[in-house]
TIVOVO-830142 format. One record per atom (N, C-alpha, C): residue in one letter; y, z, x. Coordinates in steps of 0.05 Angstrom, whole numbers, padded with zeros to 5 digits, always signed. Layout:
BEGIN
AYZX/...
***
This chain:
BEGIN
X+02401+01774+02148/X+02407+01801+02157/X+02384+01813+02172/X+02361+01789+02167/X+02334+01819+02181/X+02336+01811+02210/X+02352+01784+02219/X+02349+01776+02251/X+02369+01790+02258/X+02389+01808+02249/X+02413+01833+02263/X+02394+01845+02294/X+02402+01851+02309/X+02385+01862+02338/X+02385+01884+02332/X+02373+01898+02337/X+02355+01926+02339/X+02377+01947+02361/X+02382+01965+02350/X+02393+01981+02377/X+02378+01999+02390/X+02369+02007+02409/X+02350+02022+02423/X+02360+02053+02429/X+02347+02066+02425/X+02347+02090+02430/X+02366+02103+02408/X+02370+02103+02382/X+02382+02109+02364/X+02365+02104+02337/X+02378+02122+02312/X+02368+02121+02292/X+02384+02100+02266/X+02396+02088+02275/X+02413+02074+02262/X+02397+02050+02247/X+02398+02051+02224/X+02388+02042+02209/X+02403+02011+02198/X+02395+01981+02194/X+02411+01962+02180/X+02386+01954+02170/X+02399+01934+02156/X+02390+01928+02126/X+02364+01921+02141/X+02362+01895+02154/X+02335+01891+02155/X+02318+01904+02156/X+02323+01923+02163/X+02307+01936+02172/X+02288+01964+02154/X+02305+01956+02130/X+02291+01973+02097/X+02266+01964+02090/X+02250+01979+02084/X+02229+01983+02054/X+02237+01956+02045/X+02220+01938+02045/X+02223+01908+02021/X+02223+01928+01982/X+02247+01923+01974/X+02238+01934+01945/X+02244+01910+01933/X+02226+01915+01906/X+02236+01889+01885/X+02222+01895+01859/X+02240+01881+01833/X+02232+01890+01818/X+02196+01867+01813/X+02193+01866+01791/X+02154+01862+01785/X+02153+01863+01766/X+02142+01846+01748/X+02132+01842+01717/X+02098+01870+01726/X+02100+01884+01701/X+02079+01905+01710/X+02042+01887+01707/X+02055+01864+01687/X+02028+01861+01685/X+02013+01830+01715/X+02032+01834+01731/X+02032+01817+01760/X+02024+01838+01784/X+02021+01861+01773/X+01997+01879+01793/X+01977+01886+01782/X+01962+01902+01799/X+01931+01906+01791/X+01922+01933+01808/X+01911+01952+01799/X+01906+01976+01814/X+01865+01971+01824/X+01874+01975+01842/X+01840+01981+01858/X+01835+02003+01861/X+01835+02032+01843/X+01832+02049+01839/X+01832+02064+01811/X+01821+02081+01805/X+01823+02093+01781/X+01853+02104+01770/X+01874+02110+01758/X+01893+02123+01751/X+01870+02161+01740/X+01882+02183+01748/X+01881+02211+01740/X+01896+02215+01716/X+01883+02215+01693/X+01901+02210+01670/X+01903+02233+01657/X+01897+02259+01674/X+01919+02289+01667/X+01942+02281+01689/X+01948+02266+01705/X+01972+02259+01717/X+01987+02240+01708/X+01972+02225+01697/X+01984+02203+01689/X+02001+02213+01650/X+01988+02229+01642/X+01995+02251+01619/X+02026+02261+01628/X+02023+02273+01658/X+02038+02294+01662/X+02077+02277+01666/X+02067+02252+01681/X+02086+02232+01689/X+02095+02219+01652/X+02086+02215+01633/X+02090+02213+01619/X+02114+02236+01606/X+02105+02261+01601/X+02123+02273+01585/X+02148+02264+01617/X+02145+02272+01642/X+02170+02272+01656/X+02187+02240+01656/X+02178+02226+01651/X+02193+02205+01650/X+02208+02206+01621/X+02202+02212+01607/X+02213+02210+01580/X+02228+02234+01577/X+02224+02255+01594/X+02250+02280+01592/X+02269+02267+01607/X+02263+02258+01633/X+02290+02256+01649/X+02289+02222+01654/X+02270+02210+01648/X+02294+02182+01650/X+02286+02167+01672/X+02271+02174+01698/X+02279+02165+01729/X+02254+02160+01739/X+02249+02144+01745/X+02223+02134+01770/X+02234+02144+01800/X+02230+02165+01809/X+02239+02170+01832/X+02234+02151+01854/X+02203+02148+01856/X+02189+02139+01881/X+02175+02111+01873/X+02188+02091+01881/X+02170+02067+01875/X+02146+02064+01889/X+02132+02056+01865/X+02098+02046+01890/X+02103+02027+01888/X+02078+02033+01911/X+02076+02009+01938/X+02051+01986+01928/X+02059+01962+01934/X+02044+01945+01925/X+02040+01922+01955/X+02019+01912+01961/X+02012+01892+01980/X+02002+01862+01973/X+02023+01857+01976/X+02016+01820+01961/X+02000+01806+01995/X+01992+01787+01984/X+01978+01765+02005/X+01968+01735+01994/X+01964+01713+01996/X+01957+01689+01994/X+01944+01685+01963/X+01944+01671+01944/X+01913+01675+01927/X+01912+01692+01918/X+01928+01709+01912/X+01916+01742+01902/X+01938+01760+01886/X+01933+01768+01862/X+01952+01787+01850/X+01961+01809+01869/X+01984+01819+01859/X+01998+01840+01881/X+01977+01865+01870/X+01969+01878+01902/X+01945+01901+01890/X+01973+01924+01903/X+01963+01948+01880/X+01984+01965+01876/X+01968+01993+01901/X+01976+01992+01919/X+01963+02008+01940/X+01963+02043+01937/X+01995+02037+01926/X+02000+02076+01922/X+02015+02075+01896/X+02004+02091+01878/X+02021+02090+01852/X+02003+02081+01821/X+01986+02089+01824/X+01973+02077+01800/X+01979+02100+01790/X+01984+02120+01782/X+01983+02137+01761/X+02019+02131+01753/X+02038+02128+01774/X+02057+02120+01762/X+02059+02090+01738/X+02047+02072+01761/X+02042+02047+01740/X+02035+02047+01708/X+02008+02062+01711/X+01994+02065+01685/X+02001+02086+01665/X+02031+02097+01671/X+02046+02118+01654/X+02068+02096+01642/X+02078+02084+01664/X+02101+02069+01652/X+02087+02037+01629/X+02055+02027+01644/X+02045+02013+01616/X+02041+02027+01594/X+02035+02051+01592/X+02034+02071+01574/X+02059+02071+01552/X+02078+02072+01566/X+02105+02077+01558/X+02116+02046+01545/X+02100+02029+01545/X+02117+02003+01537/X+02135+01986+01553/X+02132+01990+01579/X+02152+01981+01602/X+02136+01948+01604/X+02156+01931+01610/X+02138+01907+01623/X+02148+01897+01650/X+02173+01916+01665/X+02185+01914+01690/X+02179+01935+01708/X+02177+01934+01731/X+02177+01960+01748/X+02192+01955+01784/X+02203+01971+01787/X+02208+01974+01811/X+02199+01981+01835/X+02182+01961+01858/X+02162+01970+01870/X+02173+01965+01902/X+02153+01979+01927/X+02163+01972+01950/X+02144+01956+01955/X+02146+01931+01966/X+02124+01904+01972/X+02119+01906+02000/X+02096+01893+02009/X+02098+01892+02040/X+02069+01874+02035/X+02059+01859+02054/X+02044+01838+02063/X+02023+01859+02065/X+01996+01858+02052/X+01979+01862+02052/X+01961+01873+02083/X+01975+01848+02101/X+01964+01846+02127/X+01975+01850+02149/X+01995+01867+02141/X+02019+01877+02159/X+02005+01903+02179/X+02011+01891+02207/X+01997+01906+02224/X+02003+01936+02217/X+02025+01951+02215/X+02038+01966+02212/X+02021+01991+02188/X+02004+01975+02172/X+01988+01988+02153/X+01962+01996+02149/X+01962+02015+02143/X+01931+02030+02154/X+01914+02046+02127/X+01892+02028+02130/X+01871+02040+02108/X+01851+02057+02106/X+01857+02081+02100/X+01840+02103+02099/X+01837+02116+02080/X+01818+02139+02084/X+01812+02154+02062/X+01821+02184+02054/X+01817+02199+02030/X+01828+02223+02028/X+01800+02235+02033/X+01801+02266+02038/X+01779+02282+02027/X+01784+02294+02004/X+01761+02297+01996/X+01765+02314+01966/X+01751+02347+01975/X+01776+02366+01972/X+01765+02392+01964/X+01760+02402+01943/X+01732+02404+01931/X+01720+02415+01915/X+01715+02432+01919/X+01730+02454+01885/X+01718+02488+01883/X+01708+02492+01852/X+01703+02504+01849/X+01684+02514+01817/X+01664+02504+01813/X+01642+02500+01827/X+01623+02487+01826/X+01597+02501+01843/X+01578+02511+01844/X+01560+02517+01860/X+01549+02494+01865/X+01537+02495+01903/X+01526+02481+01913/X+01510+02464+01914/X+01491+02482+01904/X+01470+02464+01876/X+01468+02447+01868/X+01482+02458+01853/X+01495+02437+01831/X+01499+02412+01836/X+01518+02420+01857/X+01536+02390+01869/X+01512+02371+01878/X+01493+02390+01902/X+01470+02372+01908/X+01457+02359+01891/X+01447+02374+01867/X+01429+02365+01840/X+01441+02339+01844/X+01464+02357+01827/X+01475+02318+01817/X+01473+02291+01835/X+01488+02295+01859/X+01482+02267+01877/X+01456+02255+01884/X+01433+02281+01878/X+01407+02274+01888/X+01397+02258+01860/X+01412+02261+01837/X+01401+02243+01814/X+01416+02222+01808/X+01433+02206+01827/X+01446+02176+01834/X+01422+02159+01840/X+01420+02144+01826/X+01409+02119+01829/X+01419+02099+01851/X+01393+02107+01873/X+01401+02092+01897/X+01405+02108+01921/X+01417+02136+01918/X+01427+02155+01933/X+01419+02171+01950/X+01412+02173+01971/X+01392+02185+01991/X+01402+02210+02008/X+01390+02243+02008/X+01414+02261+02023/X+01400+02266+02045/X+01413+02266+02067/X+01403+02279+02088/X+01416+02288+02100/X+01407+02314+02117/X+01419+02334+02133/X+01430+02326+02159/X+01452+02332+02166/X+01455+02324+02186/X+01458+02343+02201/X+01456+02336+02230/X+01466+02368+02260/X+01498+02367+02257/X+01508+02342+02267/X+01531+02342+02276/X+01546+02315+02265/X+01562+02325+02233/X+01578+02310+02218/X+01603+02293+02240/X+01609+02301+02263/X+01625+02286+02269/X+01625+02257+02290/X+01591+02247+02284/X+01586+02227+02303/X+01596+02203+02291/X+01597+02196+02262/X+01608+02169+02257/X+01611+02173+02222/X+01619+02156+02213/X+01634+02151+02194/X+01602+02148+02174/X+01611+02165+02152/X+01576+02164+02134/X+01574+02133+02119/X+01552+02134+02108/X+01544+02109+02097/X+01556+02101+02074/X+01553+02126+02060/X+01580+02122+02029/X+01601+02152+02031/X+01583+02170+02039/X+01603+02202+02035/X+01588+02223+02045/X+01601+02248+02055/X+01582+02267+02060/X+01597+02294+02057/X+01585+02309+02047/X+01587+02338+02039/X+01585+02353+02059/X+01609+02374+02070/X+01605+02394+02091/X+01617+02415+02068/X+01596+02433+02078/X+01601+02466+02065/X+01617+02489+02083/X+01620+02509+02073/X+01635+02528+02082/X+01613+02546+02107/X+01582+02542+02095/X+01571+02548+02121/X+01563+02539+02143/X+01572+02513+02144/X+01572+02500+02167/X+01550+02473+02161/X+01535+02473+02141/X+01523+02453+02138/X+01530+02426+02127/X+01522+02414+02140/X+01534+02375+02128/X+01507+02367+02113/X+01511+02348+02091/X+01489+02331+02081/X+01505+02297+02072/X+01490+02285+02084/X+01504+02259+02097/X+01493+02246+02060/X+01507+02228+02057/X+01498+02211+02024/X+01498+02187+02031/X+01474+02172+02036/X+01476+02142+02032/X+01453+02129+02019/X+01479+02104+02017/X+01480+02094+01989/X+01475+02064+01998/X+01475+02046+01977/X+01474+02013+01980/X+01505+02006+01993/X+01494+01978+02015/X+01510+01969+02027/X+01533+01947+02022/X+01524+01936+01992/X+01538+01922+01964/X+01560+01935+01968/X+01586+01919+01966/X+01609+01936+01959/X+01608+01948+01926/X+01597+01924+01912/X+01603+01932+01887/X+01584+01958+01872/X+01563+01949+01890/X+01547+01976+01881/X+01549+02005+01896/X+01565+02007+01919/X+01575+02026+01937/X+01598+02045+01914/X+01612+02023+01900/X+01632+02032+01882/X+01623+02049+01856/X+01606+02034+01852/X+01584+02043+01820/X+01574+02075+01833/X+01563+02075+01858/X+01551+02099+01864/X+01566+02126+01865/X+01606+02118+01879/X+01617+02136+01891/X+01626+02140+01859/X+01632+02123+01840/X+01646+02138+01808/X+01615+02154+01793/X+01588+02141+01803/X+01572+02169+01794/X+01574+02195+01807/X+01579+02199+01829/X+01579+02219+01857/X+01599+02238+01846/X+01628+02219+01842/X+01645+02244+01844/X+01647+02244+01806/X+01639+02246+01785/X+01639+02247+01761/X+01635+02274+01756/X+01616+02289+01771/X+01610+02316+01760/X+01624+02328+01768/X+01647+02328+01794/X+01680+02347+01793/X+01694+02342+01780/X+01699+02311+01778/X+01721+02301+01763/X+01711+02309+01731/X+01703+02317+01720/X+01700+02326+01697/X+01693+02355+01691/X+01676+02369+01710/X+01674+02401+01705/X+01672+02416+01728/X+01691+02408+01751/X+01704+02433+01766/X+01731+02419+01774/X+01737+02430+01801/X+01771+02423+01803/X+01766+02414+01834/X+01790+02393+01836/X+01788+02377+01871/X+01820+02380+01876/X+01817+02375+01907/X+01848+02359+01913/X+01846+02345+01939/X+01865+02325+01932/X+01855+02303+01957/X+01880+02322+01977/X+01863+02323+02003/X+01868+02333+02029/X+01866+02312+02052/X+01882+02312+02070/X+01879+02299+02089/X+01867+02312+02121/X+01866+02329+02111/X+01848+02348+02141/X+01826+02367+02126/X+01801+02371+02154/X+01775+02376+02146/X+01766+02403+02159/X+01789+02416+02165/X+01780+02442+02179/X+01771+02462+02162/X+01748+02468+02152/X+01735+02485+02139/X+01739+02513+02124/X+01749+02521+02157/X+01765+02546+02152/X+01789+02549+02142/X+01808+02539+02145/X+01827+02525+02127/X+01833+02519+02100/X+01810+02506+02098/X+01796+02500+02066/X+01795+02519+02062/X+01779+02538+02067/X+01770+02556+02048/X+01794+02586+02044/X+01806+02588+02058/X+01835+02599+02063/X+01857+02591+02038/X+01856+02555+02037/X+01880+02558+02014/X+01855+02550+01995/X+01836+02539+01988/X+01825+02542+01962/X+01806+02570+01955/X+01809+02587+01938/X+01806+02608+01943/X+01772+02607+01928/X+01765+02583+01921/X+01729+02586+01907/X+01720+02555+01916/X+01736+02559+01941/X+01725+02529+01956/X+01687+02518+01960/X+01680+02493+01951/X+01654+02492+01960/X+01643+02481+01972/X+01661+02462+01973/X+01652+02433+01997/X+01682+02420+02001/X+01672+02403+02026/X+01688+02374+02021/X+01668+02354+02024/X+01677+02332+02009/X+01674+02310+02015/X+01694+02290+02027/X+01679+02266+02041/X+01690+02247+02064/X+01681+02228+02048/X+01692+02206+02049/X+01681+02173+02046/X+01687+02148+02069/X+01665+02137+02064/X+01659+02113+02082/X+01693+02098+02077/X+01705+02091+02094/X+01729+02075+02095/X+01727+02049+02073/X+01745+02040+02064/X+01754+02019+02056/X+01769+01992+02071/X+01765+01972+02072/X+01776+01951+02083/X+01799+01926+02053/X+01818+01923+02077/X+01828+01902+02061/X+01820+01886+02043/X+01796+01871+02056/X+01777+01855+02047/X+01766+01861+02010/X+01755+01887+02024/X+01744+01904+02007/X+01770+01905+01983/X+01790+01913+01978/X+01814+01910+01957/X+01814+01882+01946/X+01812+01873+01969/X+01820+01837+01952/X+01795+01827+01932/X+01768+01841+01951/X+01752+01834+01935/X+01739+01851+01905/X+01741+01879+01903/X+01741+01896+01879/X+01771+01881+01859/X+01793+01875+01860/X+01807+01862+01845/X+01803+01835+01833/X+01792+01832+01851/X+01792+01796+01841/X+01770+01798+01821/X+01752+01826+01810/X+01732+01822+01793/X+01729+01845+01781/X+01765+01854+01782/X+01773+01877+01763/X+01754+01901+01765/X+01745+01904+01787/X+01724+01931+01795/X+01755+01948+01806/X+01745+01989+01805/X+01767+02002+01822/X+01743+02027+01825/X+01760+02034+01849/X+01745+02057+01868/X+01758+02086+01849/X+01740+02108+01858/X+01745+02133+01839/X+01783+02145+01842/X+01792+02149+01825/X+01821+02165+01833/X+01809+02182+01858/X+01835+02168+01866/X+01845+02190+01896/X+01821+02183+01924/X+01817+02168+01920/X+01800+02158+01948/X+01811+02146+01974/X+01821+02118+01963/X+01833+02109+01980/X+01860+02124+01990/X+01866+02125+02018/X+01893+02133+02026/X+01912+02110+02049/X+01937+02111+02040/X+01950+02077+02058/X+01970+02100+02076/X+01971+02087+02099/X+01983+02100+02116/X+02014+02069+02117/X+02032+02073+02114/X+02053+02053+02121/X+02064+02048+02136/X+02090+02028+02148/X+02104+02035+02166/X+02120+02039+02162/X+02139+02041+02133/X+02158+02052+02123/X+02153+02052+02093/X+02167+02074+02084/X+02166+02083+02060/X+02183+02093+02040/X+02198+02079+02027/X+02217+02091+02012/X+02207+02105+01982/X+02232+02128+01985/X+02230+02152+01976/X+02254+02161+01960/X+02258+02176+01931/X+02273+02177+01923/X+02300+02157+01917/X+02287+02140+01910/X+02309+02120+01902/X+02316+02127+01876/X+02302+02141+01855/X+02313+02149+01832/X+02333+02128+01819/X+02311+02111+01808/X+02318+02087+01781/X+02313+02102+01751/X+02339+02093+01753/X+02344+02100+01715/X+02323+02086+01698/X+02312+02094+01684/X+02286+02075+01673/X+02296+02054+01649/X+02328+02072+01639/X+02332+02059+01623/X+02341+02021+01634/X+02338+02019+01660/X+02346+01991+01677/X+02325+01977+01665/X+02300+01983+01659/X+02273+01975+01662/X+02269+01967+01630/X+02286+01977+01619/X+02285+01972+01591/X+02304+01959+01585/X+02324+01945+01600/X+02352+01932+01583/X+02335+01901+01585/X+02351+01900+01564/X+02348+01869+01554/X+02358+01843+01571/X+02345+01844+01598/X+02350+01834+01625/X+02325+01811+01632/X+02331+01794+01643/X+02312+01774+01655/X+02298+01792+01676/X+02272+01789+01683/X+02260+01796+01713/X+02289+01788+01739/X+02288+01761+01736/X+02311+01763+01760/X+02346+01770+01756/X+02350+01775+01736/X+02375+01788+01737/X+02369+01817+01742/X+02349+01831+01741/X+02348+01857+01750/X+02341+01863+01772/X+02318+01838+01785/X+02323+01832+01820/X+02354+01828+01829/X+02370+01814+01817/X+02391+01808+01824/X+02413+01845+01829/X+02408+01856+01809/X+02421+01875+01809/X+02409+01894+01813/X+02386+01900+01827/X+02376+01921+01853/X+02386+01906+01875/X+02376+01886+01882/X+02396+01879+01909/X+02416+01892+01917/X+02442+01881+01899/X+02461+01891+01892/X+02464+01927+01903/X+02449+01929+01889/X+02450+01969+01892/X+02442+01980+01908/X+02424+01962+01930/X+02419+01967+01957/X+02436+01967+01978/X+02446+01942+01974/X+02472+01932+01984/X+02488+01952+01992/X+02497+01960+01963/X+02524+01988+01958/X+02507+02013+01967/X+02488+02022+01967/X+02483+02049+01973/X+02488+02036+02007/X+02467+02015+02023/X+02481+02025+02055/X+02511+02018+02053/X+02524+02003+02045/X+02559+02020+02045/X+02563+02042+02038/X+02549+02058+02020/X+02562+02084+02017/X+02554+02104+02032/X+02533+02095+02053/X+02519+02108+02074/X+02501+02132+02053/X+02487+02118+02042/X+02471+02137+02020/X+02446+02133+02033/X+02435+02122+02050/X+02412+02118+02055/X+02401+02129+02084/X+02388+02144+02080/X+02376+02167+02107/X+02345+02148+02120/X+02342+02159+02146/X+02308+02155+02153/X+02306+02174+02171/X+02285+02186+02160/X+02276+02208+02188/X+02250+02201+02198/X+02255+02207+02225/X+02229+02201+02237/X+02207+02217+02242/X+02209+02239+02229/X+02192+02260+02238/X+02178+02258+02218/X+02145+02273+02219/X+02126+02279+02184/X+02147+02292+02167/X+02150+02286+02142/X+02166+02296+02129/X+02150+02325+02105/X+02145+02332+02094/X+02137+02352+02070/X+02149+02356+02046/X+02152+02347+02019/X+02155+02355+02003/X+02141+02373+01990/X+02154+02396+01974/X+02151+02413+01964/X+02157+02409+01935/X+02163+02392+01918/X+02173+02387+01893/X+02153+02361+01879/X+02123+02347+01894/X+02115+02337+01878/X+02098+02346+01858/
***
């Protein structure tokens, strides 16, 4: 079905042309990142009120290598939580042109400046310097721009593994006593507009593929909320009964019967794609 021809200039959707989903023994992935475990708390009570994995994460298999779970570790590590040993994930080739590895920023507020500086300046290894103009290249590990216009660039060792050790000392003192949110735009003014005791952002040095294959393979993970995957498709709201995940089913009879239910939803024309940025307001 995926060699069907393509029609041009239309939104018409066929099978091949879906989100790879499938089901996954949970303990046949691996997260390269931290799980947020007041989110991972929060996904807990909601799965167990209503029942439903809305949004499967995304996982990237490749050669040699456990499937690394790209988007979704706080879902994952609610449902190991929960006693699950199946999950419902969207797969895609690790090395699929189509996929793009980047980072979030973190807006940090409750925290004086200070502070923030203190702390990074007492990382082992960690070096700050001022910079003119934050937007010439990509920093060495991270860099702090303030609301008055000042950047202070952070670099760190060129080790991946110790790049990693540095960025979970770095961001430890928000992640434990002020408040962040990962943002994808760095306009200042902005920032400080919707966070109302805004005090910085921070940026981080990119991540590479490489870099995933190699923090997994030796069970190392980067801080929650760092890495960000850009896809080429993404499925959304598929809303699986969890109780599927719990019947007394083989792994492949419950592959067998998502198929199946893929199948029947494009006959029942249940299945939408829009091409525009989309926005939810309900996560």
């Amino acid at each position: 079905m995926s060699g069907l021809p393509k029609t041009e200039g239309n939104n018409e959707l066929r099978i091949g042309e879906l989100p790879e989903l499938h089901m996954v023994g949970l303990n046949d992935v691996v997260l390269h990142e931290d799980p947020d475990m007041e989110r991972v708390a929060r996904l807990v009570d909601r799965f167990s009120a209503d029942g439903i994995l809305k949004n499967p994460p995304i996982v990237g298999r490749s050669k040699g290598h456990r499937r690394i779970v790209l988007d979704g570790a706080n879902r994952i590590t609610a449902l190991r939580k929960m006693g699950y040993s199946h999950v419902l994930v969207q797969e895609l080739d690790l090395f699929d042109p189509g996929l793009s590895l980047g980072t979030w920023h973190h807006a940090i507020e409750g925290i004086q400046p200070k502070e923030l500086l203190d702390h990074a300046g007492s990382v082992d290894g960690l070096a700050l310097r001022e910079e003119e103009d934050p937007s010439g290249s990509a920093p060495r590990l991270a860099r702090f721009q303030f609301p008055d216009g000042s950047s202070i660039s952070l670099e760190g060792a060129e080790e991946l593994d110790q790049r990693v050790i540095q960025l979970h000392r770095l961001t430890r003192v928000y992640h434990r006593f002020a408040n962040f949110d990962r943002v994808s735009y760095n306009d200042l003014t902005d920032l400080a507009r919707h966070y109302r005791n805004f005090t910085a952002l921070l940026t981080f040095r990119p991540f590479t593929v490489e870099d995933l294959q190699e923090l997994t393979h030796w069970d190392r993970r980067v801080p929650s909320g760092v890495t960000r995957i850009l896809l080429p498709k993404r499925a959304l709201r598929f809303n699986l009964q969890l109780e599927m995940l719990r019947a007394g089913l083989s792994l492949e009879e419950k592959e067998d019967w998502l198929q199946q239910t893929i199948l029947e939803r494009v006959a029942d024309k249940a299945i939408r794609f829009y091409r525009e940025p989309t926005f939810f307001f309900d996560e």
